[in-house]
Steps between C-alpha positions, in 0.01 A plus 500: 500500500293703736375819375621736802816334412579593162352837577779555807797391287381754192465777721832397681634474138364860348659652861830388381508629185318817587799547781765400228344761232494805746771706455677672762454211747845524719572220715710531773872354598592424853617756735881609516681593788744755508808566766742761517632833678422863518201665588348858637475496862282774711623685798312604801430857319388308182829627341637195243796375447654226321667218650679323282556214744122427541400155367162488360248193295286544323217236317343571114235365322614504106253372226690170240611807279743626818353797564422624876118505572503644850727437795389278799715563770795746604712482840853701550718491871755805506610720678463888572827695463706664791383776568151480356184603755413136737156468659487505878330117419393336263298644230258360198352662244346417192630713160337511180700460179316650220785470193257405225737127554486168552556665858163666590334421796543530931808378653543482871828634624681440824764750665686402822705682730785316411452598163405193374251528203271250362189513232277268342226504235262596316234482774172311379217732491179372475 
């Protein structure tokens, strides 16, 4: 057998068992989606309210041991309340959640004069 050959597969072999003996290692599990109702919603003044109506998803990352490594995407669709300030047209803005959660990061908001509400996030920062 060819001598760059048996050196490859040792080396390939001594990875494996150097990645098996390190402890620690967590491997991940596949992303799980999440779907139900109720969220905060922003009015034009920035007050918040909650509408219980308001459907939101929501994607995790867990590790095989079923515990949540970081969250990959959020979107709600609600509604403001009657009665709540409405922006003369549409208006975005980005908020920062700082909660010491799973929930940190920029989320882009969305306000119409309707009242409809939207958000979506965390923003990728790079």
């Amino acid at each position: 057998m060819n001598t760059s050959m048996v050196t490859f597969r040792a080396v390939m072999v001594a990875v494996v068992m150097l990645a098996a003996a390190v402890p620690g290692v967590v491997s991940a599990g596949p992303a799980q989606p999440n779907k139900d109702t109720g969220c905060l919603v922003r009015d034009a003044d920035l007050v918040q309210y909650v509408d219980p109506d308001c459907a939101y998803h929501e994607v995790f990352k867990y590790d095989n041991m079923g515990n949540g490594l970081t969250l990959l995407h959020y979107q709600d669709h609600g509604q403001i309340p009657p009665g709540a300030a409405l922006p003369a047209t549409a208006v975005q803005m980005i908020i920062h959640v700082d909660c010491g959660c799973i929930y940190d990061g920029d989320y882009l908001e969305t306000i119409t004069p309707s009242g409809e509400y939207h958000s979506h996030g965390p923003l990728k920062t790079q």
